[in-house]
N, CA and C atoms as a LAMMPS dump frame, in Angstrom:
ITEM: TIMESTEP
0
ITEM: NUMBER OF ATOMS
468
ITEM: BOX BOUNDS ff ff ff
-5.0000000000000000e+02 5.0000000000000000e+02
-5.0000000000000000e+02 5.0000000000000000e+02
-5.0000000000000000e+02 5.0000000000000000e+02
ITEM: ATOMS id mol type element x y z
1 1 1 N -5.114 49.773 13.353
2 1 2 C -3.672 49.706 13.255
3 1 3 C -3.172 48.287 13.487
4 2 1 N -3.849 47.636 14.208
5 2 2 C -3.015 46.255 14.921
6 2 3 C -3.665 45.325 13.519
7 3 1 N -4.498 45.817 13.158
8 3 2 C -5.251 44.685 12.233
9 3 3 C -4.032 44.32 10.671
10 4 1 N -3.664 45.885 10.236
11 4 2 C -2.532 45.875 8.968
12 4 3 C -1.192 45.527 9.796
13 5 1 N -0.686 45.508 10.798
14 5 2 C 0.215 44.701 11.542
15 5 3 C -0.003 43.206 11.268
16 6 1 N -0.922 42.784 12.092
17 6 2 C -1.228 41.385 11.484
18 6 3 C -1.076 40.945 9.748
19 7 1 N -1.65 41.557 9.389
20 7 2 C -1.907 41.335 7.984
21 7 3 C -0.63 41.471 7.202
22 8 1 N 0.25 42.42 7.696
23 8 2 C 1.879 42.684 7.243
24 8 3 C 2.719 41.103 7.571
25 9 1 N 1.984 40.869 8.644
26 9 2 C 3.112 39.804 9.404
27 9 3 C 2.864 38.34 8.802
28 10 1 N 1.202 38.412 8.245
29 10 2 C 1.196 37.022 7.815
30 10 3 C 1.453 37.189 6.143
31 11 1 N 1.234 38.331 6.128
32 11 2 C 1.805 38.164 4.008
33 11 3 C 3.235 37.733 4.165
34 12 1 N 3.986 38.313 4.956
35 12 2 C 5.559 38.267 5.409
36 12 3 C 5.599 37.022 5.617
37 13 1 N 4.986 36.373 6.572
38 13 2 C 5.408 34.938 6.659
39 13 3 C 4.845 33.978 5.238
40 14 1 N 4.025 34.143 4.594
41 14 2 C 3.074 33.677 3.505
42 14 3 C 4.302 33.48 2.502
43 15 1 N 4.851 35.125 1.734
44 15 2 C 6.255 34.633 1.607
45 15 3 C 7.517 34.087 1.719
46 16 1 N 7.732 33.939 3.073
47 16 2 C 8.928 33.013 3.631
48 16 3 C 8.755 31.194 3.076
49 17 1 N 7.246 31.073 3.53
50 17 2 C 6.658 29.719 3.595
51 17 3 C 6.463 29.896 1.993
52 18 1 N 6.055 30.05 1.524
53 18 2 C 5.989 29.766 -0.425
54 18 3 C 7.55 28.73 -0.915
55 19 1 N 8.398 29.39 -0.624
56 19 2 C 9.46 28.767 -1.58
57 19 3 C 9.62 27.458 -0.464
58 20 1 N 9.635 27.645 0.683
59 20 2 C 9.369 26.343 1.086
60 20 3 C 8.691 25.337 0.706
61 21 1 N 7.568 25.563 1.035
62 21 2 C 6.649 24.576 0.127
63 21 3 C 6.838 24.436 -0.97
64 22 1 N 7.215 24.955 -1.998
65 22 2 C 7.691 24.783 -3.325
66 22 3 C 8.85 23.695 -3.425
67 23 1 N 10.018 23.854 -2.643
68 23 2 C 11.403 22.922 -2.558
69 23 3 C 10.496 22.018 -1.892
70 24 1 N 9.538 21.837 -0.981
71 24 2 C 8.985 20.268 -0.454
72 24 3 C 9.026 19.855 -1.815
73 25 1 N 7.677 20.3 -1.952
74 25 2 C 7.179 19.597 -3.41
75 25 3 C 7.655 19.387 -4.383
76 26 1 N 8.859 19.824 -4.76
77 26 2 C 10.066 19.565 -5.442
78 26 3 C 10.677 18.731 -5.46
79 27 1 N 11.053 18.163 -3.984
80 27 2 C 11.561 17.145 -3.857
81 27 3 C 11.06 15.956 -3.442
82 28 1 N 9.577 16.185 -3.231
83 28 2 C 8.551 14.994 -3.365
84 28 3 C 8.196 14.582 -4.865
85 29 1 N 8.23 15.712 -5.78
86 29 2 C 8.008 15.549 -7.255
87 29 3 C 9.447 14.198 -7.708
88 30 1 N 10.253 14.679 -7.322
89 30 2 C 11.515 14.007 -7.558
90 30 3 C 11.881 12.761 -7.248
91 31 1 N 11.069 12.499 -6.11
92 31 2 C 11.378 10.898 -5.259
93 31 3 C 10.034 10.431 -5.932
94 32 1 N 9.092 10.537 -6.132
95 32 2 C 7.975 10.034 -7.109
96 32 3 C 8.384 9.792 -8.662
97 33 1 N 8.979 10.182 -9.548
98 33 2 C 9.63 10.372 -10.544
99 33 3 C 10.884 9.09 -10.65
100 34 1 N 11.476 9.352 -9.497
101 34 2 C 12.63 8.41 -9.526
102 34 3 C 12.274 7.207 -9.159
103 35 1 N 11.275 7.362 -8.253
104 35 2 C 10.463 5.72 -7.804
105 35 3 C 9.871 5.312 -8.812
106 36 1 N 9.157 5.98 -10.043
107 36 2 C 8.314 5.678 -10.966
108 36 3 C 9.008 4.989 -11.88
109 37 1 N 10.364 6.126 -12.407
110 37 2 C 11.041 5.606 -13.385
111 37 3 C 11.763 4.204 -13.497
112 38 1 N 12.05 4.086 -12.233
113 38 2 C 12.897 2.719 -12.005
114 38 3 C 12.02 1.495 -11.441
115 39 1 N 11.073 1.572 -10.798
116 39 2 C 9.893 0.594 -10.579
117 39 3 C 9.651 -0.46 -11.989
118 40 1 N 9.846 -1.798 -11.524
119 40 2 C 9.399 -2.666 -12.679
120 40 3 C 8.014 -2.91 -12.291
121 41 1 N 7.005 -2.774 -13.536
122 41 2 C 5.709 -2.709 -13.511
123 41 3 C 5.413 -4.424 -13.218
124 42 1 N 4.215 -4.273 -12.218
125 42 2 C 4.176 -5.501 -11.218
126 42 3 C 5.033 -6.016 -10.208
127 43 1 N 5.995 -4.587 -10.03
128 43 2 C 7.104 -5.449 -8.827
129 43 3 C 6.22 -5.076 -7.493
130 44 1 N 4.94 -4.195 -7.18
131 44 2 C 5.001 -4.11 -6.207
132 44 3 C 3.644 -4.664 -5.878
133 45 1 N 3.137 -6.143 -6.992
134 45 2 C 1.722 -6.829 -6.82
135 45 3 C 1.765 -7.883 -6.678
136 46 1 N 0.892 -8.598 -5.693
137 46 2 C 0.785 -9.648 -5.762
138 46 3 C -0.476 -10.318 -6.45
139 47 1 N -0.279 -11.611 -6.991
140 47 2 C -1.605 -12.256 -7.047
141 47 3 C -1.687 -13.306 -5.658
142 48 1 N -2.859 -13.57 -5.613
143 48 2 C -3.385 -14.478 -4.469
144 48 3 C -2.672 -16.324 -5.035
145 49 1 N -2.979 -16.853 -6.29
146 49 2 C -1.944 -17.648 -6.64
147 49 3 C -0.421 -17.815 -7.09
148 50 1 N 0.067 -16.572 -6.372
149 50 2 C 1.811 -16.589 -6.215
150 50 3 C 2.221 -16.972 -5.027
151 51 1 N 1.403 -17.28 -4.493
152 51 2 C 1.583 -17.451 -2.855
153 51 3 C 1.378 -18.661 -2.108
154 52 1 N 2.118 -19.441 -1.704
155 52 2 C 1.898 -21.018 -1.352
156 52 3 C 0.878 -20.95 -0.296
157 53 1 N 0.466 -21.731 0.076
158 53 2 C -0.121 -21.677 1.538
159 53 3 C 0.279 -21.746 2.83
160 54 1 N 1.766 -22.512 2.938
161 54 2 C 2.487 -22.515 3.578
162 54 3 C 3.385 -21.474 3.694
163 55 1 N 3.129 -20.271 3.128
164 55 2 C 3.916 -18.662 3.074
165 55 3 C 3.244 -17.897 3.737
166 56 1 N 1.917 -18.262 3.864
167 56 2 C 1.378 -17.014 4.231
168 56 3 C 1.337 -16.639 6.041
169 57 1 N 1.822 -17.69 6.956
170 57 2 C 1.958 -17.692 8.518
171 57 3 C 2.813 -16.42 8.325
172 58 1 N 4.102 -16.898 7.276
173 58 2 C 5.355 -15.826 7.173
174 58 3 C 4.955 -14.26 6.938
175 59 1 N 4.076 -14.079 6.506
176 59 2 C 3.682 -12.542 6.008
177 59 3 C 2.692 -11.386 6.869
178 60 1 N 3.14 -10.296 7.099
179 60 2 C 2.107 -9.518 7.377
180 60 3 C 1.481 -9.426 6.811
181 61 1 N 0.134 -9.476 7.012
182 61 2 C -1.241 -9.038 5.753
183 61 3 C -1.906 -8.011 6.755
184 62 1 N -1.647 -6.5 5.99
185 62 2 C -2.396 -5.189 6.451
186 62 3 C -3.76 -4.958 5.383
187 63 1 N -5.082 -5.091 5.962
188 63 2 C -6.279 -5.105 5.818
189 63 3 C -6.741 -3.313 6.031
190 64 1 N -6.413 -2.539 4.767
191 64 2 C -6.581 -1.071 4.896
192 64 3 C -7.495 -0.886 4.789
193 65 1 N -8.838 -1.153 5.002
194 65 2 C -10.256 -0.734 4.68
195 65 3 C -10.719 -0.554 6.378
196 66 1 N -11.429 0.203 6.11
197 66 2 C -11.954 0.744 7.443
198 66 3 C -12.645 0.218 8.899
199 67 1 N -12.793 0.298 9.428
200 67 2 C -12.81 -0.507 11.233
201 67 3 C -13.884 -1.519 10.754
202 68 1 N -15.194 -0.809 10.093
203 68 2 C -16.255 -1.939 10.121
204 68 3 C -16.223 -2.969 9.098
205 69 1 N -15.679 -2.571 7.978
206 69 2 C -14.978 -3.5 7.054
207 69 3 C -14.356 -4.514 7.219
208 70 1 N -13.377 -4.266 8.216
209 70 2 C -12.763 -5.146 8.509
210 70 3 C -13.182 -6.624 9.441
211 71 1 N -14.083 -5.529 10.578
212 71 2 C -14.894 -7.023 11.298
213 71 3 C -15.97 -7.381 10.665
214 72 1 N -16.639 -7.067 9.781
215 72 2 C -17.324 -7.668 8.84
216 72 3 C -16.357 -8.857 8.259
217 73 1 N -15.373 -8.569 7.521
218 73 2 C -15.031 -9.575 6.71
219 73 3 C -13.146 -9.124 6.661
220 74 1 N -12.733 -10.163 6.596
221 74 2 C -11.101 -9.985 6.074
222 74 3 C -10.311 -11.216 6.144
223 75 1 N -8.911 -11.256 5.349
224 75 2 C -8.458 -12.344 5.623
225 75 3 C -7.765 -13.078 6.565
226 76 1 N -7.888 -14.095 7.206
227 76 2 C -7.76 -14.518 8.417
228 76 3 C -6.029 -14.021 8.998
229 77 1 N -6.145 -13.643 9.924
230 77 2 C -4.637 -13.334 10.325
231 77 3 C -4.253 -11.761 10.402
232 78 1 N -5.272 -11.279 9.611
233 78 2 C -4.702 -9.713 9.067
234 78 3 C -4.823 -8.696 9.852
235 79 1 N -4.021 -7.641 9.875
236 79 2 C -3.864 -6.542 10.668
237 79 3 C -4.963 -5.524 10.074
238 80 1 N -5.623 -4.605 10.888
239 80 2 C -6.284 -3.422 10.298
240 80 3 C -5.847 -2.391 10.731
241 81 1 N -5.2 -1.626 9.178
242 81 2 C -4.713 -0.404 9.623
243 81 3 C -4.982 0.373 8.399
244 82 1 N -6.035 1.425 8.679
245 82 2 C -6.627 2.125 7.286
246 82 3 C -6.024 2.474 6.423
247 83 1 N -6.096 2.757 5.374
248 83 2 C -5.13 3.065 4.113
249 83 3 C -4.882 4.764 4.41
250 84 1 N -5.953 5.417 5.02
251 84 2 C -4.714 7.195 5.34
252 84 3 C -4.198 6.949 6.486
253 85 1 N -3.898 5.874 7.424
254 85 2 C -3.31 5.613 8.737
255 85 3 C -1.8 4.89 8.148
256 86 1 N -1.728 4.568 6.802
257 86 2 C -0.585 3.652 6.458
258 86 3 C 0.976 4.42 7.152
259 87 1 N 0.846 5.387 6.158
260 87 2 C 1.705 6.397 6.824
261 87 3 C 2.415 6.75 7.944
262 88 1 N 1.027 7.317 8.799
263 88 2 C 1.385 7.965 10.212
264 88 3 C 1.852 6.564 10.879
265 89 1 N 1.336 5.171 10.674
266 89 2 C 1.525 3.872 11.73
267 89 3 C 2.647 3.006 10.834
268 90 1 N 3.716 3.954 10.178
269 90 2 C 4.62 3.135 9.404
270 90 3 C 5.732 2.458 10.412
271 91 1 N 5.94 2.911 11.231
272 91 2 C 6.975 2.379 12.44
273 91 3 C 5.811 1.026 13.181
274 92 1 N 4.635 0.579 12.547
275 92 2 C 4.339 -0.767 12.928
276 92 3 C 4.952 -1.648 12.135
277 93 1 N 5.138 -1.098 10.692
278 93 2 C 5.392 -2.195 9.744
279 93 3 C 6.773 -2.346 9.664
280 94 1 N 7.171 -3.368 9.562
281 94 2 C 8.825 -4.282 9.795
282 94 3 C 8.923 -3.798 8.267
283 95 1 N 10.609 -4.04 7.93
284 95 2 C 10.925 -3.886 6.702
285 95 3 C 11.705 -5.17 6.103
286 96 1 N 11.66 -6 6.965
287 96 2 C 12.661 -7.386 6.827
288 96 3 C 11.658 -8.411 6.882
289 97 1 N 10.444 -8.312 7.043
290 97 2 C 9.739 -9.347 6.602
291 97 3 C 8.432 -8.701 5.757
292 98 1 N 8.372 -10.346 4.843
293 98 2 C 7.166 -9.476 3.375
294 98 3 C 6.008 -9.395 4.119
295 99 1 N 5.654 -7.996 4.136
296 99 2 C 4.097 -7.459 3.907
297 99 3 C 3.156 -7.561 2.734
298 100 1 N 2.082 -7.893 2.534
299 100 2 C 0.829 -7.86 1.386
300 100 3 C -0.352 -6.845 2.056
301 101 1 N -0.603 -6.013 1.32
302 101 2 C -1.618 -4.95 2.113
303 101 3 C -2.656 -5.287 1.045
304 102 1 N -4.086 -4.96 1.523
305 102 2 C -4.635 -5.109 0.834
306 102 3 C -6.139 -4.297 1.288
307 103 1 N -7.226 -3.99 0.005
308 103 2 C -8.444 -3.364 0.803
309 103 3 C -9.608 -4.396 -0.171
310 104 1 N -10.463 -3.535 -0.682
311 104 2 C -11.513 -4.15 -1.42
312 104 3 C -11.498 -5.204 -2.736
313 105 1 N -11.071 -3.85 -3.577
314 105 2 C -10.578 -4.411 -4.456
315 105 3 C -8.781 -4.049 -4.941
316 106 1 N -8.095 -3.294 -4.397
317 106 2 C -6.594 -3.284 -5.027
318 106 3 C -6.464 -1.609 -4.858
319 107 1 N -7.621 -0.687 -4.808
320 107 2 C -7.443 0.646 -5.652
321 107 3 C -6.861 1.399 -4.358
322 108 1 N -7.337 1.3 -3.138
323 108 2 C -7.16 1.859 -2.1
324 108 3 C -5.574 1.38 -1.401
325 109 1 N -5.341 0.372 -1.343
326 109 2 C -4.653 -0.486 -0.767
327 109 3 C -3.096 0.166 -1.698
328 110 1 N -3.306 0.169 -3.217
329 110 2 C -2.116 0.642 -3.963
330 110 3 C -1.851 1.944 -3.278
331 111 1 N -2.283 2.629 -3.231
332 111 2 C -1.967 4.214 -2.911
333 111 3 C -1.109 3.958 -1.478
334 112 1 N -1.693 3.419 -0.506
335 112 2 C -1.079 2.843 0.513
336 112 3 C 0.575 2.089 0.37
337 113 1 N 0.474 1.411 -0.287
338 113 2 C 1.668 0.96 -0.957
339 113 3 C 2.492 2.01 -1.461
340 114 1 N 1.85 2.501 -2.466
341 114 2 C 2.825 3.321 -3.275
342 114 3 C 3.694 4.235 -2.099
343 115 1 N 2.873 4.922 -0.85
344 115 2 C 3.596 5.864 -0.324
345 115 3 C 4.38 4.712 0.483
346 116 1 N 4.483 4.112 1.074
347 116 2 C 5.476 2.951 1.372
348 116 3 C 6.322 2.805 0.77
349 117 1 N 6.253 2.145 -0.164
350 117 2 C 7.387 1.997 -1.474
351 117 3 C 8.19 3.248 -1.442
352 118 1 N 7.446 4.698 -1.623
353 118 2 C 8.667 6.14 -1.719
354 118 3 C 9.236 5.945 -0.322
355 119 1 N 8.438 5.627 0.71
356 119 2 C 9.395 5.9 2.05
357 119 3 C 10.386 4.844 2.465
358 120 1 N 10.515 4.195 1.308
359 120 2 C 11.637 2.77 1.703
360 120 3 C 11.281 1.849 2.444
361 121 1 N 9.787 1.071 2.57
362 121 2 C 9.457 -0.456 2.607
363 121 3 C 9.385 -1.071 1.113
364 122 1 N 10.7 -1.478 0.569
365 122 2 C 10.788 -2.091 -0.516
366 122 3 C 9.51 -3.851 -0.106
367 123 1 N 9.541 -3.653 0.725
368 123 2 C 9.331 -5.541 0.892
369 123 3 C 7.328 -5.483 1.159
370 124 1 N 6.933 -4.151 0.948
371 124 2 C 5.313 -4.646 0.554
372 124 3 C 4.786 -4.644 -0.281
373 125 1 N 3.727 -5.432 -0.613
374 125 2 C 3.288 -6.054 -1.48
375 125 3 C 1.918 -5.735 -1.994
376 126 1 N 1.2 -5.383 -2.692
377 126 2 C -0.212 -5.164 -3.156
378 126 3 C -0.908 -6.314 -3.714
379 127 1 N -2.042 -6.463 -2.665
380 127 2 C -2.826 -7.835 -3.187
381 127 3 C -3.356 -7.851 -4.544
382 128 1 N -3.926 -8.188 -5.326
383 128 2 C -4.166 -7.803 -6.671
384 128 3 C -5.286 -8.087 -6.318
385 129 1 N -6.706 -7.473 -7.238
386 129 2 C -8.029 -7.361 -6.771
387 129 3 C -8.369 -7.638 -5.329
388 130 1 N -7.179 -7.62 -4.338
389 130 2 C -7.833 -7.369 -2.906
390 130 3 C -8.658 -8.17 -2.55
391 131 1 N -9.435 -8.085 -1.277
392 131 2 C -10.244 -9.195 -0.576
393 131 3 C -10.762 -10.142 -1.436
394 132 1 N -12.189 -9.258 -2.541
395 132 2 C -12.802 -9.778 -3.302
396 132 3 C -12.215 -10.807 -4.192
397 133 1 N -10.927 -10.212 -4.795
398 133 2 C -10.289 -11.078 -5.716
399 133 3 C -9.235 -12.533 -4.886
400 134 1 N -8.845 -12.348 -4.013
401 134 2 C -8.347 -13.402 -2.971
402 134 3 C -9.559 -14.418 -2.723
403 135 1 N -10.8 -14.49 -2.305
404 135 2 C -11.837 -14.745 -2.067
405 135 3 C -12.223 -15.719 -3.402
406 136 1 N -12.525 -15.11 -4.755
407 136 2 C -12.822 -15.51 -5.873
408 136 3 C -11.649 -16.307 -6.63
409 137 1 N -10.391 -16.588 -6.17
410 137 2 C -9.48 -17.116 -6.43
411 137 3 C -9.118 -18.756 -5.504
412 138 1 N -9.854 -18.728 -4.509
413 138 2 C -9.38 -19.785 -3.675
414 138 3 C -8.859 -19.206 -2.298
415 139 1 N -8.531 -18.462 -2.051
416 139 2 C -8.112 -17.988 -0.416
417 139 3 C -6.72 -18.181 -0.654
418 140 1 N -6.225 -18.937 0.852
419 140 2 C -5.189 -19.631 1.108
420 140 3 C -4.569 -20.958 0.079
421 141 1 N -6.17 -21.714 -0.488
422 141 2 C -5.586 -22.328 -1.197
423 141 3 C -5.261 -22.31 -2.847
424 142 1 N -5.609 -20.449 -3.125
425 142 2 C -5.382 -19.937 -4.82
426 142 3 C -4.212 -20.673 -5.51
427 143 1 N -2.812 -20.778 -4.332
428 143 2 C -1.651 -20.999 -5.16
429 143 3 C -1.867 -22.772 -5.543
430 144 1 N -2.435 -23.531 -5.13
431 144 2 C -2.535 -25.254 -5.305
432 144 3 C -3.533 -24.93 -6.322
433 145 1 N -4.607 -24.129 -6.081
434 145 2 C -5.677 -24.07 -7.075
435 145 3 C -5.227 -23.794 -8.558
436 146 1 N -4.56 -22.966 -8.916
437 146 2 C -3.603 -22.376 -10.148
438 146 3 C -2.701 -23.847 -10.571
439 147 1 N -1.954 -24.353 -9.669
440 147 2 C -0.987 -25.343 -9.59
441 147 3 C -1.997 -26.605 -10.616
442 148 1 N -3.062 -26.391 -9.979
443 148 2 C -3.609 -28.016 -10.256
444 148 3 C -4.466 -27.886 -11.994
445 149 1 N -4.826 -26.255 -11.75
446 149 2 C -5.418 -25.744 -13.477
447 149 3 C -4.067 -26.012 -14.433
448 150 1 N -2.876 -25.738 -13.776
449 150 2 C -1.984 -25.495 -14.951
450 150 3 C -1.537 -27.196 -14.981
451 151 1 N -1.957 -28.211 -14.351
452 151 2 C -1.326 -29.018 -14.688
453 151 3 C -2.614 -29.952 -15.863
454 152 1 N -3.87 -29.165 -15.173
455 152 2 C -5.071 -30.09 -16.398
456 152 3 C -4.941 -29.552 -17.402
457 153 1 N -4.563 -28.271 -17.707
458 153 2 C -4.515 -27.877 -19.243
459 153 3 C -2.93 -28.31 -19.734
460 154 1 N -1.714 -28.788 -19.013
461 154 2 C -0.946 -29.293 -19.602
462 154 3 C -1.036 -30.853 -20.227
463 155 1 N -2.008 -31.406 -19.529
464 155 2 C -2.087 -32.897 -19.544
465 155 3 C -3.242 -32.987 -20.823
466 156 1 N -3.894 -32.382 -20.936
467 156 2 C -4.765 -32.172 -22.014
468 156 3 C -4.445 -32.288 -23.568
């Protein structure tokens, strides 16, 4: 007897909770949609040569790849805070000064972003190819490095 009691009580609640979850996701469908539609493609990337060297003291750089990743290797200055921790540790990240998050190569680090971006940190940034690609670009000094290519192929 107590067992179809139970079983009454959680189909009962099973239905209550359905259309709930349905209007979440509804209105998560909706703020994804509206973030999508209006997002200018590349507003929320960086490259490693857009960035002076003298900018980067100014910036948070969140290093989302995982604990050992990070003391292995990352870029100097950077915070580690995993890419499924972005979220729950969003009250670390300021919204008035620019953030660049970044992981390996870009793939992990976007997703991180993206849910940022829906929760209203307009001001972070996605490294573009991430460590590897920062690294293979010049570091700190990518943006002089770019500066000094674009001036030999102008002089040419």
């Amino acid at each position: 007897m107590m067992n179809k009691s139970l079983l009454a009580a959680c189909a009962a609640l099973s239905l209550l909770a359905a259309p709930l979850q349905a209007d979440d996701q509804s209105a998560l469908a909706e703020a994804m949609e509206e973030y999508l539609e209006f997002t200018e493609y590349g507003s929320s990337v960086m490259l490693p040569e857009q960035i002076p060297a003298e900018d980067w003291p100014n910036i948070l750089i969140i290093d989302t790849r995982d604990a050992a990743q990070f003391e292995a290797d990352h870029i100097p200055g950077a915070t580690n805070i995993e890419w499924r921790k972005v979220v729950a540790r969003r009250n670390e990240i300021p919204r008035e000064q620019p953030v660049i998050i970044y992981c390996n190569t870009g793939s992990l680090s976007a997703q991180a972003g993206f849910a940022l971006r829906l929760l209203g940190w307009n001001n972070v940034r996605i490294l573009q190819d991430g460590l590897v690609g920062w690294k293979a670009k010049g570091g700190f000094e990518a943006n002089q490095r770019a500066i000094e290519a674009a001036e030999e192929a102008s002089a040419s």
